[in-house]
Structure formats: structure tokens, C-alpha cells
C-alpha positions in Angstrom: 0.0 0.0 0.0 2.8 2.2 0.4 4.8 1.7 -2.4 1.8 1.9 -4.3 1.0 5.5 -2.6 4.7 6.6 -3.1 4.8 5.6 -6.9 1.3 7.5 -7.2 3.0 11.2 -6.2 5.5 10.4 -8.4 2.8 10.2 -11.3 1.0 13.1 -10.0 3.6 15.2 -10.4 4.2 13.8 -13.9 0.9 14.7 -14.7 0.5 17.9 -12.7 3.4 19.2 -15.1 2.0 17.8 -18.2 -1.1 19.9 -17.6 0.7 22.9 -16.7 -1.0 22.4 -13.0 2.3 23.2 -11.2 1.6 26.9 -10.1 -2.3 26.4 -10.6 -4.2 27.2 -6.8 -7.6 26.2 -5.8 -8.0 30.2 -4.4 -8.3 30.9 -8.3 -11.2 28.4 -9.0 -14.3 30.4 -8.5 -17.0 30.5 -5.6 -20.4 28.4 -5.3 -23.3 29.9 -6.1 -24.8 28.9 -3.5 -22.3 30.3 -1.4 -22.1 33.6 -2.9 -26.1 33.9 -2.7 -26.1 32.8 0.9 -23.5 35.0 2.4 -23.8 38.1 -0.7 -24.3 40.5 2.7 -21.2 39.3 4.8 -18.4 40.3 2.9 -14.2 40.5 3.6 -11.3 41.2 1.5 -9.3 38.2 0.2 -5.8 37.8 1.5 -4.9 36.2 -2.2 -6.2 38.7 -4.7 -7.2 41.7 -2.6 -10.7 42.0 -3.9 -14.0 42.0 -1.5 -15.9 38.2 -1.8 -18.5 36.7 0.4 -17.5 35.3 4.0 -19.1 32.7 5.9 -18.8 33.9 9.9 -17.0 31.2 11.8 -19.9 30.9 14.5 -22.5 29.8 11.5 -20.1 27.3 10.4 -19.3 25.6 13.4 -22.8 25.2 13.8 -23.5 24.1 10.6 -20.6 21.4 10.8 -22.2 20.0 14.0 -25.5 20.0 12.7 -23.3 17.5 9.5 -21.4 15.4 12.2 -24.3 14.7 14.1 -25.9 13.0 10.7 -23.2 11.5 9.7 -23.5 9.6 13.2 -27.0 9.3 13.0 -26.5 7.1 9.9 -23.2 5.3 11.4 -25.8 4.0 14.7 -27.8 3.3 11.9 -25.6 0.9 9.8 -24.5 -0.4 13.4 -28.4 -1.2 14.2 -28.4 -3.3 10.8 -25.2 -5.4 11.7 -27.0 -6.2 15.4 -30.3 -7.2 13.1 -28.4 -9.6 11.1 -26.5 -10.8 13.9 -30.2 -11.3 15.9 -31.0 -13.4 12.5 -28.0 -15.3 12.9 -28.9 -16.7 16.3 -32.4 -17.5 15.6 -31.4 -19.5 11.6 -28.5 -21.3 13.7 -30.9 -22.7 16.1 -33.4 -23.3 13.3 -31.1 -25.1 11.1 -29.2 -26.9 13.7 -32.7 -28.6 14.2 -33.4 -29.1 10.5 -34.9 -32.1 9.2 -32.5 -31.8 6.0 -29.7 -33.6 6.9 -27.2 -32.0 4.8 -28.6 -28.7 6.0 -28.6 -29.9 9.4 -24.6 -31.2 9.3 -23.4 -27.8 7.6 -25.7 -25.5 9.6 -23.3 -23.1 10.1 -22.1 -22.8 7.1 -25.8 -22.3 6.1 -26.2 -19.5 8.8 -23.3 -18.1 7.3 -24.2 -18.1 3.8 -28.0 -17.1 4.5 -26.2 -14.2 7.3 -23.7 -13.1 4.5 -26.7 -12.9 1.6 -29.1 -11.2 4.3 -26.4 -8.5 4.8 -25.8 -7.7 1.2 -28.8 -6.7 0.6 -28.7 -4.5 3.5 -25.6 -2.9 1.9 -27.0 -2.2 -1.1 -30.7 -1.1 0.1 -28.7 1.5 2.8 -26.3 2.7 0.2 -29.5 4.5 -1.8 -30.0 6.6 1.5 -26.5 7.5 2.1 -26.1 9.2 -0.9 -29.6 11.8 -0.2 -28.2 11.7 3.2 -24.8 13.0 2.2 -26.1 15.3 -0.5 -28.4 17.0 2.2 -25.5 17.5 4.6 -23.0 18.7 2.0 -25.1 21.7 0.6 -26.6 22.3 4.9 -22.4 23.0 5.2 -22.9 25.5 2.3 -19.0 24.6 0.8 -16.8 27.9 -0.4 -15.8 26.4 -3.7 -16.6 23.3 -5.8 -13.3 21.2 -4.5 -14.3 22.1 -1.3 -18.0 20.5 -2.1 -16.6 17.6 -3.6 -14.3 16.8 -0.9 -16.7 16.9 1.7 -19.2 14.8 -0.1 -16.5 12.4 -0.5 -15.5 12.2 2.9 -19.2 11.6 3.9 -20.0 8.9 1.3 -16.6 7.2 2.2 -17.8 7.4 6.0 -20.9 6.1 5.3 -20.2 3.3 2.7 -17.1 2.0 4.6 -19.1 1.3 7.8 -21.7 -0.1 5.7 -19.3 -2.4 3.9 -17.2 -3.2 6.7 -18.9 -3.3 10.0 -19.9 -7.2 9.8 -16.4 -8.1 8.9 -15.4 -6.3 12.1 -18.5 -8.3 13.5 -16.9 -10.9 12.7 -13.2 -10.9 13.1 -13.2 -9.6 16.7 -16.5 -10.3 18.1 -17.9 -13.5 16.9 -17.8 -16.3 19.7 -15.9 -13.9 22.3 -18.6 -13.8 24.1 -20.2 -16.9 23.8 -19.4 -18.2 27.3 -18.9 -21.6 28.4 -21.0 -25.5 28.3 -23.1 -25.1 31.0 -22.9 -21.2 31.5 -23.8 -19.6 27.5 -24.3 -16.1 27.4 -27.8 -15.8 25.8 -29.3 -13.0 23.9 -32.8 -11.5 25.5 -32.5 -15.0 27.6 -33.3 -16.6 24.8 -30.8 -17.9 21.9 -27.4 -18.6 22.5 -24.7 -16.5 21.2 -22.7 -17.8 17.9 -19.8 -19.3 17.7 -16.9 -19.6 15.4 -16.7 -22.9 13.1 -14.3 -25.4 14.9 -12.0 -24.6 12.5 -11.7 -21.5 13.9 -13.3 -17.8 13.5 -11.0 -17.0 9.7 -13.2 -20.0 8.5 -16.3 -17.0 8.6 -14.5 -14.1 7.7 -13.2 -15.8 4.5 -16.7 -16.4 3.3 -18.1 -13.1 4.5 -15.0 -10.9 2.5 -15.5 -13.7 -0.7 -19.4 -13.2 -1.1 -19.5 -9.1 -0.5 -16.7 -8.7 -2.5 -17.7 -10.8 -5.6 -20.8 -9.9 -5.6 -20.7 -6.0 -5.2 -18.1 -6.1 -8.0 -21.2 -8.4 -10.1 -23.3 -5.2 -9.3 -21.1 -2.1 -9.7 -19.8 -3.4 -13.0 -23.6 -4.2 -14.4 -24.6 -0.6 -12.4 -22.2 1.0 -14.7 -22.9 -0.7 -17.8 -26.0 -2.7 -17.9 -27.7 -0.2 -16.7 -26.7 2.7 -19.2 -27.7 0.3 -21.8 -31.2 -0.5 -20.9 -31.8 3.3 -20.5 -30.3 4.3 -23.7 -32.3 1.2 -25.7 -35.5 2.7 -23.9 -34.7 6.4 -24.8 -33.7 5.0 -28.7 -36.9 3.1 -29.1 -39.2 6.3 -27.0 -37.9 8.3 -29.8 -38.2 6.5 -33.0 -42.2 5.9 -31.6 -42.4 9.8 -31.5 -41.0 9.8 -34.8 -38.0 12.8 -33.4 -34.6 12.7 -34.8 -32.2 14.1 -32.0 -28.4 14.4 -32.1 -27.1 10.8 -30.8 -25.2 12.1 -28.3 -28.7 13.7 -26.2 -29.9 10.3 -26.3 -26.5 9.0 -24.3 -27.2 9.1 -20.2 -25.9 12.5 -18.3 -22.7 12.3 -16.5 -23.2 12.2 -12.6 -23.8 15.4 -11.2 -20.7 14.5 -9.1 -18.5 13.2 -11.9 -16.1 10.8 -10.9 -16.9 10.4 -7.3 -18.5 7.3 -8.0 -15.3 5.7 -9.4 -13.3 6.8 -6.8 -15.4 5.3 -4.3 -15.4 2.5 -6.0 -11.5 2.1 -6.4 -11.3 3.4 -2.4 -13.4 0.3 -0.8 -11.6 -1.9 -3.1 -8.3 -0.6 -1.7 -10.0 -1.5 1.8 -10.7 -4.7 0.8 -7.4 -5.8 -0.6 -5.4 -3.9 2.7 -7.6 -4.3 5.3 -8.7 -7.9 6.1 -5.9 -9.6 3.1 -4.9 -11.6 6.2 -7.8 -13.2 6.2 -8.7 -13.5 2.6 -5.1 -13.2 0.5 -7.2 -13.8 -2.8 -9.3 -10.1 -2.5 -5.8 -8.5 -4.2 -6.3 -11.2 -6.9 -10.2 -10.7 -7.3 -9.8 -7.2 -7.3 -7.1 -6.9 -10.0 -8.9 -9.6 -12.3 -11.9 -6.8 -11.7 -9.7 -4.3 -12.4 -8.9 -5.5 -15.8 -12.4 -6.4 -17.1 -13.7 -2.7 -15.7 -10.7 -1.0 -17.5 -12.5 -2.1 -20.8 -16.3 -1.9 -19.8 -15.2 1.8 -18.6 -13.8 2.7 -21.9 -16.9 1.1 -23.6 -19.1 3.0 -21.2 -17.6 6.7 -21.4 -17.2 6.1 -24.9 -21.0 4.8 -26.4 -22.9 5.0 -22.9 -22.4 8.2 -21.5 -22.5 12.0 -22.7 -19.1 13.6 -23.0 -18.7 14.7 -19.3 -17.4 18.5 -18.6 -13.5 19.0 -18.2 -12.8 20.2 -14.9 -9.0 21.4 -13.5 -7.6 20.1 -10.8 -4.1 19.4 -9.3 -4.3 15.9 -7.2 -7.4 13.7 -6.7 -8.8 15.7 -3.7 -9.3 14.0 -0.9 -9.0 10.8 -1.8 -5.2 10.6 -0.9 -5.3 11.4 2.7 -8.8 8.6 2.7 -5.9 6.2 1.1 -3.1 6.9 3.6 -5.8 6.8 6.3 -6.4 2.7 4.9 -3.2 1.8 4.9 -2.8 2.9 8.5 -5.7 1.2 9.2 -4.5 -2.0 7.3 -1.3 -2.4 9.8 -3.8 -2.4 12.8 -6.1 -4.3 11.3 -3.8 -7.1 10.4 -2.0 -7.2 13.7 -5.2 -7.8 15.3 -6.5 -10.6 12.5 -3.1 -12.4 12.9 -3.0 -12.2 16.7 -6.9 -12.4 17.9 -8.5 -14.4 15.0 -6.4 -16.7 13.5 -4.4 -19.3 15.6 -0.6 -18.1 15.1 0.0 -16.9 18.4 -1.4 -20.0 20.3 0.0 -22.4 18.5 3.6 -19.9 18.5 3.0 -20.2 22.9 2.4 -24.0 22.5 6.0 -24.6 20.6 7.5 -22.8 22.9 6.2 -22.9 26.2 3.9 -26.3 26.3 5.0 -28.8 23.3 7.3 -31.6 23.5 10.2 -28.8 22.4 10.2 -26.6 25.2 13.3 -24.8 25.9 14.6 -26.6 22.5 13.5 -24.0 19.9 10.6 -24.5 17.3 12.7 -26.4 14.7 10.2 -28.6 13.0 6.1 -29.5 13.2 7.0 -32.4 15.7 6.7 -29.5 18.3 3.3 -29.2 17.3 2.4 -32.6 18.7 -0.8 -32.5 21.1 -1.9 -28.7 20.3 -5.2 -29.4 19.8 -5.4 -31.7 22.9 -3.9 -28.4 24.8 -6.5 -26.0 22.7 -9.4 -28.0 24.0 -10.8 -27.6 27.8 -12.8 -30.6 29.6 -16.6 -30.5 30.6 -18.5 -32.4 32.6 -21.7 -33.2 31.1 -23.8 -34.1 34.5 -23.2 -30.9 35.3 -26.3 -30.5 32.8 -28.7 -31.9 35.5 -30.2 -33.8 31.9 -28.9 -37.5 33.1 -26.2 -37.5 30.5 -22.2 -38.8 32.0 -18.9 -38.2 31.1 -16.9 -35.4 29.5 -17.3 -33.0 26.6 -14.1 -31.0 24.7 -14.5 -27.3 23.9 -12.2 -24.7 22.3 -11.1 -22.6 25.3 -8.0 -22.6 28.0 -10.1 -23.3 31.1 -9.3 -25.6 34.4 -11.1 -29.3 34.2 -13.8 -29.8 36.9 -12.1 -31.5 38.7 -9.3 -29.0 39.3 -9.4 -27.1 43.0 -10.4 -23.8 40.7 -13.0 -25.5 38.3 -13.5 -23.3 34.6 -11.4 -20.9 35.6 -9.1 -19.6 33.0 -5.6 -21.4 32.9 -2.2 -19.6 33.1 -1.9 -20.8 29.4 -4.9 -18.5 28.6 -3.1 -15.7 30.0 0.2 -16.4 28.1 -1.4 -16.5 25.2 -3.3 -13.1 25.6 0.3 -11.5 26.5 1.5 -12.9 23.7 -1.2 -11.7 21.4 -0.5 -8.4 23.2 2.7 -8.1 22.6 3.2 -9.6 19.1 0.3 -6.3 17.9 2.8 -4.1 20.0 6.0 -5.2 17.7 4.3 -5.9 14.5 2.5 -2.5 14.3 6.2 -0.4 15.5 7.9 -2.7 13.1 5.7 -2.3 9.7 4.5 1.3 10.3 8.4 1.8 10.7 8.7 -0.1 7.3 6.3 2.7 5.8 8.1 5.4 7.1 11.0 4.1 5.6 10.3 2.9 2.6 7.9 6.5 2.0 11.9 7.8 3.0 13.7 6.3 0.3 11.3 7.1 -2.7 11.4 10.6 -3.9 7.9 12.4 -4.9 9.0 13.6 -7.8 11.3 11.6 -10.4 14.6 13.1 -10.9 14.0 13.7 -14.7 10.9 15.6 -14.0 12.7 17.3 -10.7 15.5 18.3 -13.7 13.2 19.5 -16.3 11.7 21.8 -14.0 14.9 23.4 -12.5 15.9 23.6 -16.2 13.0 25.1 -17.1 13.2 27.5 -13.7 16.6 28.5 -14.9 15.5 29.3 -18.8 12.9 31.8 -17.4 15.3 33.5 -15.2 17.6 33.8 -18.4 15.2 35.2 -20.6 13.7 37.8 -17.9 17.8 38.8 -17.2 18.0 39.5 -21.3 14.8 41.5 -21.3 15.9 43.2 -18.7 18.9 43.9 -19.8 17.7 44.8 -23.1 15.7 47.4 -21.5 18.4 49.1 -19.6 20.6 49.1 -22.8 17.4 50.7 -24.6 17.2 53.6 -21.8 20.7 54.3 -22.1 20.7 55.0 -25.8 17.5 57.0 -25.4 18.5 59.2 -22.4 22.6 59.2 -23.3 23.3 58.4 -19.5 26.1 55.9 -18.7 25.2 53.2 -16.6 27.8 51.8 -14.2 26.7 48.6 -13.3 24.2 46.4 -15.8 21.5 46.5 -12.7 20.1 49.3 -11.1 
């Protein structure tokens, strides 16, 4: 994510000088309507040009800016409400198809709860994803932006906010939450007193996660792609055979669908919660880099085909660096190194099986040298219950995932001193990794320059050309007044 970040400057600046952007400010791009009709009576002189323009008075924005961040986590509590609903649905269908008369559906019912869970939550997405954007566009013109950048960004910002939680709050869900709270045989943790908590598959809590990130990532890519070009085509073929009905001969390109009012904000989303996707949880699911790239390459074409045949020719607009977007970007890949470190230390198995080798296994004090020191982990992952503890008349012992004392111990289900070397561990393993990659960032962001050093030469050359030609003119100039006025000039300069 970094290198990818880094090699991006270097292209902006490429392209920044290609389009003669280099000196270009945002102060020169002209105020809102909006703006200038809301605040025509409050005016103050710009520090840039000198010339009286409309002000906004600092009191009316920070008001207005509450009034936005109190939406934005209106709709956040929102998106959270949805994740507890589906969760709610997942206790109820586990119970239900745990008791199936199916058989397959009743050996693979977590899978099933997972997959119904996962389908459920989609839907969701998408259905919530039609109200963020009124939501946003409401709260963006209630701010009543200066400019159109500073529009744009904010929207941004707000749709990011809103469609990242949206996207990503189950896999949280799911990563960190799922079965941590499930209790214990013979003391569960129920919802309302009534259904049991989930659990993680057997297999462990990644098992879930995998097939969360896999379905919402295939098929929102399914949808955007037929969004952005099925879509168009259906509209255009209806507006093609409206107007042959009529009998009306307009120009081909009227018939084409409007660009977005917001222009490319859509694909930059888009590209954004893909970067999430392939950064955030890769972990978990290593083949979301190799989804999204095969995406990638099928959307490069259908994008051409779409701006091309689909869409009106959309209104050139200057600008020197995508906006916000950057900062959203480096904000991710931060993200990504937390995110990570927590995946590898609290969801997957790496760090108990890392204490087991060393601490519990048949090679303590030896040094993890080969799988042998694995020998018995699962026995050591697995606690002891005793099932006439039920009061049901059933005997003997259960196993369950956990590091808990056997009844028969002087402290019975209390948590071992394994469990609390393996928390440290997992402590301190999110300690070093996060020091030790964000350090990697900061170093690697060290050794690659923003600008290439041909570009960085062409500009000092063309710097130094400038200079030149202003010290000829000048001196031109002074040679011109001396043969006019018949003065001698001791030094070239005055």
C-alpha cells in the first residue's frame, strides 16, 4: 500500500506538469453559487487577490458542521443497528437449522447461517447505500461549501464514511466479536435470555470471515460493474426506441445518459473500498488482491466502452491531485497495519499455537525447529466438561475450544495460566508488529522521492530558462534607456 501510494505522487507530479497544473491554486477556482447567494451580505477582503468576496462567519459554520457530524453519526448508529439485526437473524437461523430435518442442512448448519447471514447482509448494503447518498447530498449543501473542490471533498468524505461502515462493519463483527462472548457448556451467554450466542466454526473464527469478505466482495463487484454498464444500456435502448415511436430525430449524443452530477466520485469510491478490501482484512482472505485486479482488468475495458457509447461527454474540470481521496488512502493503509495485527494475533491461531511450541509442546526450551513441536496442540486448545453438570442425566466429558481448568481441578472453569500467556503474547506480538511495519512505511515513504529526478531536472531547467530570458529583457531594456537618455550606466543593474 505504500509503495503503491509513493509511486502515485510520483505520477501526479508527472501529470501535474504535463497539464501545466504546477503553479495552478484552488483560491483561483471560482465560488459556489450557493455560497455567494447565501452569504452576498457578509463580505471580507481576500488575502490572495485583494478584492472584497462573500464570508461565511466562523460561528454559522461551526454550527453548521455540527449539525453534519451529528448526521453522519445518525446514519453510522444506523448501519450499526443493521449489523445487530443480522446478527439477531443469525442466532435465531443457527438454532433453526441446527434442528433441520434436512440432513445435509442440518450437518453444515453453520455454514448455512453463514451463507444465509452473509446474503441477508448484502442486501442491506445495497438497500442502505441509496440513502446515504440523499443523506450525504443533504448534509454537503446544509455546510454551504466555499468552492466546488471544497464540495466535492466533503461529499466524499461523507460517502466514504458512510459506505465504509456499511461495507465493513460485519467483517469487524466478525473478526473480533464473533464467539468472544459466547461463554462456556453449561454457562452460555444468551441473547434477550433466549438464543445462544454464535460461535466460530471449529475450525476457527478465519473460516467466517473468509466467506463473509469472498461473497460481498464478488458480488458487489457483479453489481457495480452491471450498475455502470448494464444499466446505461437498458436506458439508452429505452430512450432510442421512446424516440423512434415519436417519430424525433435528436443528435445521438442527447440520447447518451448524463454524466453524474458528481463526476467521478462514484469511481473513486469505487477504487477506495476496493483498496480497503485488498489492505484491510488480506490476512484473512489473500485472494481479495487477486479478485480485485482480475476486476480491475475487465472494468478498465467496460469503462472505456461506457464513457465512450454509454455516457454524454462529461465536462473537463482542473484540478491538481485527486482531492481528498489521498489522505482517505493513507488513512487505509494505517488502518491495514492495525487491522492485520489484530486478524493475525486475535482471529487466526498463530500466536497460540507460537506459545504452545514454545512454552507447552514436546520442544520446550529446544526452539521451534520442525512440526513435531506441534504434537498435542489441539489436545492443549481444548478444555474438559462435565456433562452431569447439565442436571439432563447424561455422563462423562465434553471437549470445547477454550484454556479453562477441568472440573475436577481445586479452581474448576477458571481460565488457565496458558490463557493468560497466550493473551500476552497476542499483546505483545500487535505491539511489535504495528512499530515494526509502520516503521517499514516510514521508511520505505523515506527512500522514494515524490518527484522523479528527470521531471525534478526538467523543472529546474525550465526555472533557470525563465530566469535567463527575464535577465535579457531586462537587460535589453536598460541598454534601450541608455541609448535613449545618453546616460552611462555603471553597473548592468540598477
Amino acid at each position: 500500500a505504500t509503495v503503491f501510494l509513493e509511486f502515485w505522487k510520483r505520477r501526479r507530479a508527472v501529470l501535474t506538469y504535463d497539464w501545466d497544473l504546477i503553479d495552478w491554486e484552488d483560491e483561483e477556482e471560482e465560488l459556489r453559487p450557493q455560497f455567494e447567494a447565501k452569504y452576498s451580505q457578509v463580505e471580507r477582503v481576500n488575502p490572495i487577490t485583494g478584492k472584497p468576496e462573500p464570508f461565511q462567519p466562523f460561528p454559522d459554520k461551526l454550527s453548521r458542521l455540527m449539525v453534519s457530524v451529528s448526521g453522519i453519526f445518525f446514519m453510522i448508529s444506523l448501519v450499526l443497528t443493521a449489523v445487530f439485526a443480522v446478527v439477531v437473524y443469525r442466532l435465531v437461523a443457527m438454532e433453526q437449522f441446527a434442528s433441520f430435518k434436512w440432513y445435509f442442512i442440518k450437518k453444515y448448519w453453520q455454514f448455512a447461517t453463514s451463507g444465509t447471514g452473509v446474503c441477508i447482509n448484502f442486501m442491506i448494503i445495497m438497500s442502505l447505500n441509496l440513502v446515504y447518498e440523499k443523506v450525504a447530498y443533504l448534509l454537503t449543501d446544509l455546510e454551504h461549501p466555499r468552492t466546488e473542490s471544497e464540495w466535492e471533498n466533503s461529499f466524499a468524505l461523507k460517502m466514504f464514511l458512510f459506505q465504509f461502515v456499511n461495507l465493513n462493519s460485519s467483517i469487524f463483527y466478525i473478526a473480533f466479536f464473533l464467539g468472544r462472548f459466547a461463554g462456556r457448556p453449561g454457562k452460555y451467554n444468551k441473547l434477550f435470555n433466549r438464543w445462544r450466542l454464535e460461535e466460530c466454526h471449529p475450525s476457527g473464527c478465519l473460516i467466517d470471515l473468509c466467506l463473509q469478505m469472498g461473497v460481498i466482495m464478488v458480488l458487489k463487484q457483479m453489481w457495480n460493474n452491471f450498475m455502470e454498464l448494464g444499466y446505461p444500456l437498458l436506458q439508452n435502448w429505452w430512450s432510442r426506441r421512446k424516440m423512434k415511436r415519436r417519430g424525433q430525430s435528436w443528435e445521438k449524443d442527447w440520447n447518451l445518459q448524463p454524466m453524474n452530477l458528481h463526476g467521478l466520485m462514484d469511481e473513486y469510491l469505487e477504487m477506495v473500498l476496493q483498496f480497503g478490501f485488498t489492505t484491510i482484512f488480506v490476512a484473512a482472505f489473500p485472494l481479495a488482491p487477486l479478485l480485485a485486479l482480475l476486476n480491475n482488468i475487465i472494468e478498465i475495458r467496460l469503462d472505456a466502452y461506457k464513457f465512450v457509447t454509454q455516457w454524454r461527454r462529461p465536462m473537463p474540470a482542473r484540478a491538481t491531485d485527486i482531492g481528498i481521496w489521498y489522505g482517505i488512502l493513507e488513512g487505509i493503509g494505517v488502518l491495514a497495519v492495525i487491522t492485520n495485527a489484530f486478524v493475525i494475533a486475535i482471529t487466526s491461531d498463530y500466536i497460540p499455537r507460537f506459545v504452545y511450541a514454545y512454552k507447552y509442546g514436546p520442544c520446550t526450551d529446544q526452539g521451534y525447529r520442525q512440526e513435531k513441536c506441534l504434537k498435542g496442540y489441539v489436545n492443549s486448545s481444548l478444555s474438559v466438561f462435565d456433562l452431569s453438570e447439565l442436571g439432563m442425566g447424561y455422563s462423562g466429558y465434553c471437549r470445547y475450544r477454550d484454556y479453562r481448568a477441568p472440573p475436577w481441578s481445586s479452581t474448576p472453569y477458571e481460565f488457565t495460566l496458558q490463557f493468560w500467556h497466550v493473551l500476552a503474547a497476542r499483546l505483545a506480538f500487535i505491539i511489535v508488529f504495528e512499530h515494526l511495519v509502520f516503521g517499514i512505511k516510514s521508511f520505505i515513504a523515506y527512500l522514494i522521492p515524490d518527484i522523479p529526478k528527470d521531471l525534478c531536472d526538467r523543472m529546474r531547467r525550465e526555472k533557470y530558462l525563465v530566469q535567463e530570458m527575464m535577465y535579457e529583457a531586462e537587460l535589453e531594456h536598460l541598454q534601450r534607456e541608455r541609448k535613449k537618455n545618453g546616460k552611462q550606466y555603471h553597473h548592468e543593474w540598477p
